[in-house]
Every structure is written in C-alpha cells, then in structure tokens.
Phi, psi and omega in degrees: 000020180304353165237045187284326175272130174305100171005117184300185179060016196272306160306287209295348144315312178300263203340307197263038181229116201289149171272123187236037142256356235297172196239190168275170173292304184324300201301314190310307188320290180301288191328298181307305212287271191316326182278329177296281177335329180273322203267270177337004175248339177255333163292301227264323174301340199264335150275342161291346171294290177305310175329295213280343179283268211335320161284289157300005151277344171278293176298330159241037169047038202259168182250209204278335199288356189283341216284336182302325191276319163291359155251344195278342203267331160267349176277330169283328171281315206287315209269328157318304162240040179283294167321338184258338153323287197285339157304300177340266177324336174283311204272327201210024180107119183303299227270266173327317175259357146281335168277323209294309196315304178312275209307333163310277165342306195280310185296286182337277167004296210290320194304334181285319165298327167310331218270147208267344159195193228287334178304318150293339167283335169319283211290349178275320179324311203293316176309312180320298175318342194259330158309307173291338191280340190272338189274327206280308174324297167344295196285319190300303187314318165302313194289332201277342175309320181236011169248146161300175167293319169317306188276001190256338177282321170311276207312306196290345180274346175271341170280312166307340188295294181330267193314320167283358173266304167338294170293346153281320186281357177274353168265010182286317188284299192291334167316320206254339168279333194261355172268336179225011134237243173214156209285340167310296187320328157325317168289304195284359195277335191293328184290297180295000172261338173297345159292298188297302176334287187330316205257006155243332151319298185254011176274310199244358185262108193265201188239160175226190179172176194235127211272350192233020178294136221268185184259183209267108202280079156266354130309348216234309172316289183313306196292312196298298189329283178307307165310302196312313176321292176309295181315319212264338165302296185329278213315305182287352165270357181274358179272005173216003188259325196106154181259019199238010175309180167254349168277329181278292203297358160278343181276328204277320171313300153337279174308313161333279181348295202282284199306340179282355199271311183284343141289347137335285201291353190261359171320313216276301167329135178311309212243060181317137148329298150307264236062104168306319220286342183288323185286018181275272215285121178305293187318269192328314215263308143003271185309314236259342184293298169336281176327305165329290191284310182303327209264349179289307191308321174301308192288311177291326174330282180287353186291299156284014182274326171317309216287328185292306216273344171264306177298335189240340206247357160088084168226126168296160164328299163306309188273000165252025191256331199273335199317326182294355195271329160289320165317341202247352158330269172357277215303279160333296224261299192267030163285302185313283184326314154302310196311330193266003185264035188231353141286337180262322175215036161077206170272284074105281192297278183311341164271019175255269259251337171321294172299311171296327141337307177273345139287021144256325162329261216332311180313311178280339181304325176298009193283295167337109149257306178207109171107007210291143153252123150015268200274020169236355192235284205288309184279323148014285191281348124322270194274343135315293179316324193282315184284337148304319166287349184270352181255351178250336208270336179273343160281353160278339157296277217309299179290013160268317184300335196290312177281030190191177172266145167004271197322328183216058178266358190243024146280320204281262196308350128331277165309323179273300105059248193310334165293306165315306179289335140310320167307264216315289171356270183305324197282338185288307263231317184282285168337315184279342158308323184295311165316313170280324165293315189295303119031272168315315158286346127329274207284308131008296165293339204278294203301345189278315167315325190277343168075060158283120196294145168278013165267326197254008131311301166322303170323285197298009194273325167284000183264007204259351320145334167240019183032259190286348183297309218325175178208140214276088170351109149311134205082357169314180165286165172252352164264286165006274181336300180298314203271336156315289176339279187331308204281341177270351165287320191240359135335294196285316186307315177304310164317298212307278169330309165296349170274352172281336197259351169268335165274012154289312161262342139339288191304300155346308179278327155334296220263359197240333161297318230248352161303306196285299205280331207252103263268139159336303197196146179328329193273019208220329172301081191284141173300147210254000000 
C-alpha cells in the first residue's frame, strides 16, 4: 500500500510548470478524464498489489525476498526514472510519452497476470515500473500544459478528488478480486481503463512540449538506476545470506560507488537531471532529508501491514484492502485545512507537530497482538497516522516550492516527488533484515518455551523464508500444531512491532529536521 497517499509535491508539479496549451472548458473536461484514469491505473496498482502479496506468496510459492522483489523491482524503475520521464515528455511530447507510458504499462499489466511463476512476474513488475515513471510525471505535465493559472486551482481539485477516491476503492476492489477470483485480475483490471485513457488521448487531447527543454541526462539515469539496484539487491539478500556475506557487502560498496559516480556527473553536466545546485538552499536540503525519513517509515509501514492483517490476524483480502480507508478520509477532507496552515504559522510548525503525530500513529500500530479487534488497536492508529500526514504533506509541498526560485520550483518539486519514492524503496529492502532476524529469534525462543522437540524444528527451517506465511510440517500432532501456528503468529507480531517502533523513530527524526533546517515562514527560506 505504499501508494495509498499521493506522492508530496505532486500539486507542486502541476502549479510552477508553465501553460503553453491552455485548452477550452470542453476540451480541459477530457484532459481532466485521461490524467485521472492514468495516474489512477498506477495509484491503484501500487495498492492492490500490497493487499495481494500474501496470496501470491501462498500460490506461488513464493518466499519473503521473492514476494519483496514483486513490489522493489517496480519501485525501483518508478522512483528512478521518473525524472527522466517528465524530460521525456517536454522534449518529444506530453501527450506522446504519456501514451507511450498507458501502453507499456497496459502491456506489462497483461504480462503480470499472465505470469506462471514468480520470476516472470519480478521481471513483468519491473517493466510496469518503467511505464509507470513515463505515465505519472505525464498526467502532472499535461494538466500544467493545459490549464492557466486562473484555472488550475479548479483543476488541480478535481484531480485530487478525483485520484483519492481511486485510492481508497482500489485496494478494496482488489482485496474482493484476489477473495473471488483470482489474484491475476488484478493485473488484467489495467487494460480496459488503459483503452478508455488511449481513446481519450488521441481523440480530445491535445499535445505540447516544451521547444527549450533542456536535453536529457541518461547518464544520470542510468547510474542512478544501477546504484539504486545494487543496493537494494545487497540489502534484501542480506536478510538470508547475512550482512557481512561478500556478495551483499560487494553490492552495498559497489552501489555506494556508483551513485557517488552519479553524483560526480550530475556536478559535472550543463543540463543534470538533479541539479546540486538547489540543495544549496538549507530549507530545500531540509525538506527533502524529511521527506526521506517521514515517507521510508510510511513505505515500510505499509509495505507490512497486509501481511499483519491477513496472516496473523485472519482478515480476508477485502477487509484488509478496506483498513485504510479511513486514513485516506483524513487525508482527503483535511488537505485544504492543512495547505492553510503555512499562511497562519508558517512551514516550520506544521512539519515539527505533524511527524510527531505520526510517530504516535506509528507507535499504536505496535498495540495489536493476535486475533486484535479492529476498532480498538488498528483504527486508533489509523486515524492518528492519518491526522499526521494530513498535516505534513501539503505544508512540505509548499515549502519545497518556497524554497528555491520561481524558475525551479517545478524541477525542485520533482526532485522531492522521486525522493519519497525512494524513501519507500530503500525502507522495504532496510526493514526486512530487522524483520527477518527477529522474526527468527522469536520463533526459536517461542518454540523453545512451548517445548517443541529440535527434530520438528528442524522441519520448520525451510518455511522460515516466508515468516508469517510459513506453513506448518506435515505429519505434526494437531496440539503440534496449534503450537507451531501460536508461535509463528507472534514470531511475526514481534518483527512487526519492531518495524513500528523504527518508524516511530524515523518519523521522530523527521520532525527534529524540520526544527533544526526548516525556516519559520517564507521570508526566512533562503533562495538559492
């Protein structure tokens, strides 16, 4: 569920990116109708997926680093070349690498429903990902293309509107397709709305560019892609190799390497992807370690909560795809109310009390133990978290946008864009060591306590590779059983919790950034 919340900056994409299309009211209606269906084919996939892993770690036998890999391998092409998307689109048409982006995507999609075991499915995600980094940046550019300013405020509220009613009914939808049908559908749910998108694309939409777009850093790309890669392969094999193997610590030196090359190159380049030069301005260098830290705790967060809510706590797909729907309420109802409170007290305040809110969320998610109702442990905790994010994320656009000139708020606003999404990357691929060492030593003391013989331990040693998944040795006892189940439940609940109490301090460090680095009020943001 790593996209149940809208990217920050996402608004702040739209707003500083000039109109060189503006349209009619008719046409601006389809213009609105194609960027929502599109950006909504990629919000809905990145949460119906996280429902759906548990369930395709059962059906495809997959173990915990495959099922990891079916969300990192599109989180890694998405978060990556995303910048280089909306270069795309300036340089060779809004319009044109936004279909290109739907058709990929739409391909990818069939190939992911299609795929016969997990490997093909890694490898169709990763394509999706790369579709996806050409539609989302897409869909922002088109709206700034075609509405004026006057007109953008409508526009950009009917897209937020729009785009959050999508994220709550998509995993809701996908939890009742992978509970009644099949978890393939999921996939296959993409192609007819990438028809309708298409067919609304080239009928009423028209195309722009930007004829002084600067050219296009594939270098920069590449390098980022690869370091990001490496790293993120080290990391998730260290939960089973160790993290001190000579293959994880050649990846994680190895990646270090490359992303220190690619920063050399975007120093060294006329036209960077990056720009260094923003990260000059305290604030912008500021937001964005925020953004980093608040949205890794968010990412990881959610990335394991399905896993909690099915596996351990016996939730069907649908009601554990519906748990969320009050956070994206939240979300939703108190955006305007938040956006205004960086006119009434500035950036400063609402990014301090914001995270630590959501380091209290975080905190009650550890409350549950097994077997939890709902409305006293998960929605608590819920609706804390949500009333934190609603208070940080439109005052963290503002203040990127705040933090740099007129000219490069909507590189700037970018840049933050593909950092949260990175944060989510890196936190899954970090998280899952913790998880996976505790997760063990857990279940090692739980079994020893409950006084489970070391031969049918043994039994249990290749299933430990799917934590909560794990499934229970044949020929056991049926008291065996039960006690193996208990101990692999709270096995998992013991990770769990430590992954709530490290984004508890994520979120914590967030808000002591937004203290040290981030200026009171706009007259305080220095410019670059």
């Amino acid at each position: 569920m790593a996209n149940i919340i809208k990217q920050p900056c996402d608004e702040g994409v739209i707003r500083s990116a000039p109109c060189t299309a503006p349209c009619s009211r008719n046409v601006g209606r389809w213009v609105l109708a194609a960027t929502i269906l599109g950006s909504s084919m990629a919000m809905i996939d990145g949460t119906v997926v996280n429902v759906a892993l548990p369930v395709l770690q059962s059906q495809l036998n997959a173990t915990t680093t495959d099922v990891q890999w079916i969300v990192e391998s599109y989180a890694l092409f998405l978060a990556a070349l995303i910048l280089v998307g909306g270069s795309l689109g300036d340089r060779f048409g809004r319009r044109l690498i936004f279909a290109y982006g739907i058709g990929l995507f739409a391909l990818a999609s069939i190939w992911c429903g299609l795929s016969p075991n997990v490997n093909q499915l890694i490898i169709a995600r990763a394509v999706q990902g790369i579709g996806g980094a050409l539609l989302v940046p897409g869909s922002l550019a088109i709206i700034s293309a075609s509405f004026n300013e006057a007109q953008r405020g409508q526009a950009i509220g009917t897209w937020s509107g729009l785009t959050a009613i999508t994220s709550a009914l998509g995993p809701v939808l996908g939890g009742w397709l992978v509970e009644n049908s099949s978890w393939r559908w999921i996939f296959f749910l993409n192609v007819p709305l990438a028809a309708i998108v298409l067919g609304i694309l080239f009928w009423r939409v028209p195309e722009s560019r930007d004829e002084e777009s600067a050219r296009l850093d594939w270098w920069g790309a590449a390098l980022v892609t690869f370091g990001l890669g490496v790293i993120v392969y080290g990391l998730i094999e260290s939960s089973h190799l160790g993290l001190f193997h000579p293959l994880v610590l050649s990846c994680l030196v190895g990646g270090v390497l490359i992303l220190s090359a690619f920063i050399f190159v975007e120093a060294n380049r006329r036209t960077p992807m990056m720009p260094l030069s923003l990260f000059k301005s305290r604030t912008f260098s500021g937001a964005n370690l925020l953004t980093l830290l608040l949205y890794s705790a968010l990412g990881g967060v959610f990335y394991f909560v399905p896993f909690n809510l099915i596996q351990v706590q016996g939730y069907s797909a649908t009601a554990a795809g519906a748990v969320f729907l009050p956070f994206i309420l939240i979300m939703f109802f108190l955006s305007r109310w938040s956006g205004g409170l960086v006119s009434r007290y500035g950036a400063k305040l609402p990014l301090t009390i914001g995270p630590v809110i959501a380091a209290l969320g975080f905190a009650l998610f550890a409350t549950p133990g097994i077997n939890s109702n709902y409305w006293t442990t998960f929605f608590p905790a819920i609706l804390v978290l949500g009333l934190g994010m609603a208070i940080s994320v439109a005052p963290l656009t503002t203040t990127v946008m705040g933090a740099v000139k007129q000219r490069q708020a909507g590189i700037a606003s970018g840049i933050n864009n593909a950092v949260a999404r990175t944060a989510g990357l890196l936190a899954i691929a970090v998280f899952n060591i913790f998880v996976f060492n505790t997760f063990n030593r857990s279940l090692n003391q739980q079994m020893t306590a409950l006084g489970i013989s070391p031969e049918v331990q043994k039994l249990l040693d290749n299933e430990r590779v799917k934590l909560a998944g794990a499934e229970i040795p044949a020929g056991v006892s049926t008291e065996i059983n039960a006690k193996l189940k208990d101990a692999i439940a709270w096995a998992f609940v013991d990770s769990f919790r430590l992954v709530m109490f490290i984004a508890v301090v994520l979120a914590s460090a967030s808000a002591i950034v937004a203290l040290v680095m981030i200026g009171k009020n706009k007259k305080q943001m220095d410019e670059i």
